[in-house]
N, C-alpha and C positions, 0 to 999 in steps of 0.2 A: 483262772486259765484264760487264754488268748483267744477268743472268737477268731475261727477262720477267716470268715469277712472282715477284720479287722484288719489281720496281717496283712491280707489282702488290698483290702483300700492303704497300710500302711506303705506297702511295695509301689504301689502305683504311684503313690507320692512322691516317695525316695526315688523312681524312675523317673517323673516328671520333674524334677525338681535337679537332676544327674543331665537330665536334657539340654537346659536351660542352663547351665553350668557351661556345658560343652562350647554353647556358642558366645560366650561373654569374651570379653579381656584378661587377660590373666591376673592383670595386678587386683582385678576387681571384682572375682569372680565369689569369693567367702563371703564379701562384704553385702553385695547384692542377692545371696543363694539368702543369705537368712533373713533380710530384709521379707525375702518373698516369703521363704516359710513362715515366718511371723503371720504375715498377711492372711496367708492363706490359713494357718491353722486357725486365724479369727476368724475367717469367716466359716471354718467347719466347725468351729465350735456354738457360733450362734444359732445357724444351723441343726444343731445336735440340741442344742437348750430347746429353741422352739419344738423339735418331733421328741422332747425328752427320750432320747434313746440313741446309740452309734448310728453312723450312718451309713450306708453297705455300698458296695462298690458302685455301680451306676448310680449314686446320688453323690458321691466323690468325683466320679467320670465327668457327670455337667458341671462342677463346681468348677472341674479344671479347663472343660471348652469354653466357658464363660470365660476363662480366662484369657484362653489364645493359645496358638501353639506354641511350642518353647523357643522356634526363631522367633515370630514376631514380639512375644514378650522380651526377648533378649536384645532385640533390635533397639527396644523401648529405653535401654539403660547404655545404648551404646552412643559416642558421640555421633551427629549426624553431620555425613561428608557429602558436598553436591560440589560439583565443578563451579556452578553457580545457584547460591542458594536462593530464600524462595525472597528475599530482603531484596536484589537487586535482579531477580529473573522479570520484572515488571520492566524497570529501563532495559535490560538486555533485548528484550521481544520489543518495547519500542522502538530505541535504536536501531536495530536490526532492519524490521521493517522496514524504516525512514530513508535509513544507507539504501538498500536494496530498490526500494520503489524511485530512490532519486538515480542512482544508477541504472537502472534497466531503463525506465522511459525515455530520457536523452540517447540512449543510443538506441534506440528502438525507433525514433522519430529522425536523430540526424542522419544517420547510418542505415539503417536497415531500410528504413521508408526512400530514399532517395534511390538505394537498389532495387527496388520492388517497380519503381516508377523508370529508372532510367531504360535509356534506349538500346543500351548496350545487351551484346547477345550472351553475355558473359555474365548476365547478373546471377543465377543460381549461384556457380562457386564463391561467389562474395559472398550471397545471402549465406552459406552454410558455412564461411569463412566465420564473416561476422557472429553468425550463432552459436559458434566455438568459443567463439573471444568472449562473448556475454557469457556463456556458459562458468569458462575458466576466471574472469572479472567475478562473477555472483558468488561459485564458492571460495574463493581466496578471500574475497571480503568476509563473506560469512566468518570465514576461518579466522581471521584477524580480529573481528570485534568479539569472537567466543572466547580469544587467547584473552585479548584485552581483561575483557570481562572477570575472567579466571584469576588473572592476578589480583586484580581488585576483591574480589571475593577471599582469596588469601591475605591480603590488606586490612579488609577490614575485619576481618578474624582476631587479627589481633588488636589494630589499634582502636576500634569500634568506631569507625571514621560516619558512620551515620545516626551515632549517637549526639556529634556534637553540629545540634542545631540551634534555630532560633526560630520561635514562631514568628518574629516578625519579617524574617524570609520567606514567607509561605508566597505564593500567588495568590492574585486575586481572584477571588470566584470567580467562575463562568457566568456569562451574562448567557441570559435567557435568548434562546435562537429564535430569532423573528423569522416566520415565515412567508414568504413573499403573499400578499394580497391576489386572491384571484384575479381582477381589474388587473393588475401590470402582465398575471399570467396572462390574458385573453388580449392583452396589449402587445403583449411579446409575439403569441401566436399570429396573430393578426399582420405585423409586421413582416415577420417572416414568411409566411405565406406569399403576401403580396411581393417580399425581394424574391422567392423564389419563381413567382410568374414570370416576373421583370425579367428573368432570368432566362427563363425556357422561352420566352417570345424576344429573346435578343436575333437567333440565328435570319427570324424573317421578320424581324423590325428593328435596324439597324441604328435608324436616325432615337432610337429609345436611349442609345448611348453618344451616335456623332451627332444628334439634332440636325443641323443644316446639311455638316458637312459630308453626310451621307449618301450627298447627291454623286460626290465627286471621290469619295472617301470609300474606304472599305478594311473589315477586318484581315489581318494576315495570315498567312495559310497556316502559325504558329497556334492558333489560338483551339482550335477544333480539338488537340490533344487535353485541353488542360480544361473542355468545357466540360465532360463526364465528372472529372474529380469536383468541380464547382458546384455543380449540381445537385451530387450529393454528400457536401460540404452544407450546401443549405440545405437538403432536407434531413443531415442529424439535427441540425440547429431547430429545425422545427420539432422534429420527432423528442429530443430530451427536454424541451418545450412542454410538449402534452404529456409526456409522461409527468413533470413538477405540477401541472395543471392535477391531475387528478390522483395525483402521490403529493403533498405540499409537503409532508410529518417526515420526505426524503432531502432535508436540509441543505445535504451533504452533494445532491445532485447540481444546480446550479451552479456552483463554483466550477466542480467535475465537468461538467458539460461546457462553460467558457473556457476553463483552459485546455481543455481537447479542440474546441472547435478553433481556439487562438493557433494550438502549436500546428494543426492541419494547415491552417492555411497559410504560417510563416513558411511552412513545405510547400505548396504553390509558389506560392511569390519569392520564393529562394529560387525555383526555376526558370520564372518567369525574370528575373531578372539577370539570371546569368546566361539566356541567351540573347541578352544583349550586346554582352562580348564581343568583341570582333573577333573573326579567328585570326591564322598567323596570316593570312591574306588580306585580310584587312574588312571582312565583309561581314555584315552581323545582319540579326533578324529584323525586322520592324515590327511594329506593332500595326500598321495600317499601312496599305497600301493605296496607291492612286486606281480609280478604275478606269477599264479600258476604254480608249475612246480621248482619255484626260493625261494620257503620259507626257505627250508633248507641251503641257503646258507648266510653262516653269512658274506661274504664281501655285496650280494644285501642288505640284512637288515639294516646293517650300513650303504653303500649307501642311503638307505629309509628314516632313522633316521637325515643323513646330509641334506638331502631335506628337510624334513620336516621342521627341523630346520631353516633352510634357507627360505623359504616360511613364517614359521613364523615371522621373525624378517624382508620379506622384505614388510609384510601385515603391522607390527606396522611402520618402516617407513614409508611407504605411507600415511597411517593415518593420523600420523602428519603430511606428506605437504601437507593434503589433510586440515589439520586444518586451517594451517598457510595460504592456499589457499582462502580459504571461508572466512575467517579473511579481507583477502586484498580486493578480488571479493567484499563482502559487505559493505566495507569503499567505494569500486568505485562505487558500483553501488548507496550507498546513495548521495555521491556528485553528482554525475548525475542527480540523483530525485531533490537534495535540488537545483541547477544550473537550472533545467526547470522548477521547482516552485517557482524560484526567478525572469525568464525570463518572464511568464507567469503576478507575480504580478505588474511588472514595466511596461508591455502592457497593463495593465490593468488601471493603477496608468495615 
């Protein structure tokens, strides 16, 4: 005759196993129900050898939480659907990233940063225009490289497009990040420093910049707006300076810090240069002016005129190497990023 605790732990079976049924496929649900009962009855049965004797219902109970509950066990035999699986979620979150951080910063720096600074009394509705527009730019991107992605991910589903490789396409290892030598840090500091003195002792030592012609010469009334953002222009340049001094293991900072302090000051001298413009009157800023006392005389004015000139033409050079700078700076500083995002997935791998 049938021990109660049998039928019992029998029902609980036939229950848990009626579970596990429910949330399968249909074409596939007989195939995989006895697969499992097979399973499971091995393992009660060995179970049963070792306590030589049935086993009663809470010692059936943990056999079957050990096992899981009846979704996640049925989950286990069901195909698995991701929009993007986990094979290509690694480029997608890099990509993404890289799209995102090269979009926001460019308009962040040519756009946003020239509102912030212009003189117009109208800059909030631009600033919250433009912050609409990055807004609406960041997720339509987003949205496009997720669609992107998604099809690829249905791609390679079938034709198993990252099957067919070649180790001899691999990259080249990462070369080992050299850390800057304290010496060039306390060289860098040092320097800095001293431009940033050079700097703050310009307003009452003039001849520091006109030498001679400081007698006769003098800065323009343009300059006084743009000497606050200089100023602390060189002291990030010092400040992420001493932070690499006593952080060197933050690699990643150096690069980060030249092309920050690169694209700030192409935004200076992007202003600085375009009030050189004439207006429709024909009248533009100078950079120096004659002082008083010296108006009347036409060699200082011509002197004034060759400065000026020269101040102009050494603002739009810089420009450019300031261009051709940020250019390279953000080539290194990506390789940098993509080399510890490649070190990172092979630790991980």
């Amino acid at each position: 005759m049938t021990q109660p605790s049998q039928t019992n732990s029998q029902s609980l079976l036939d229950r848990y196993l009626h579970a596990v049924r429910f949330w399968l496929p249909k074409a596939q649900q007989q195939d995989i129900v006895n697969e499992l009962s097979e399973d499971l009855h091995a393992q009660i049965e060995e179970q049963e050898s070792a306590l030589k004797r049935p086993l009663n219902e809470s010692e059936l109970e943990a056999i079957l939480k050990r096992c899981g509950s009846p979704i996640i066990v049925a989950s286990r035999y069901r195909p698995q659907k991701y929009l993007i699986g986990p094979a290509l979620f690694p480029i997608w979150q890099f990509v993404l990233k890289l799209v995102l951080v090269w979009v926001l910063l460019p308009i962040l720096v040519v756009v946003i940063g020239p509102a912030l600074v212009s003189a117009s009394s109208r800059w909030q509705p631009a600033v919250w225009q433009t912050f609409s527009m990055l807004c609406t730019v960041l997720i339509s991107t987003a949205a496009a490289i997720t669609i992107v992605f998604a099809v690829l991910e249905r791609l390679e589903s079938r034709l198993r497009l990252l099957d067919r490789w070649n180790p001899h396409s691999l990259p080249p290892a990462p070369r080992t990040e050299k850390r800057p030598s304290r010496t060039q840090s306390v060289f860098e500091i040092i320097t800095g420093v001293a431009g940033l003195l050079w700097l703050l002792a310009l307003p009452h030592y003039p001849f520091l910049v006109l030498g001679p012609l400081a007698e006769f010469l003098k800065a323009a009334p343009l300059w006084p707006r743009f000497y606050l953002p200089m100023a602390l222009l060189a002291i990030l340049g010092v400040a992420y300076q001493c932070v690499g001094l006593f952080r060197p293991q933050w690699t990643w900072l150096p690069p980060a810090g030249r092309l920050l302090n690169t694209l700030l000051s192409l935004a200076i001298l992007h202003f600085l240069i375009e009030l050189s413009a004439p207006t429709q009157a024909g009248i533009w800023q100078p950079y120096v002016v004659v002082r008083e006392g010296f108006e009347n005389s036409a060699q200082c004015v011509r002197v004034a005129g060759l400065v000026n000139v020269s101040v102009l033409l050494s603002l739009v050079g810089t420009w450019i190497g300031l261009c051709i700078a940020a250019a390279v700076q953000a080539w290194r500083l990506t390789r940098q990023i993509r080399e510890r995002i490649s070190q990172a997935h092979l630790r991980a791998i």
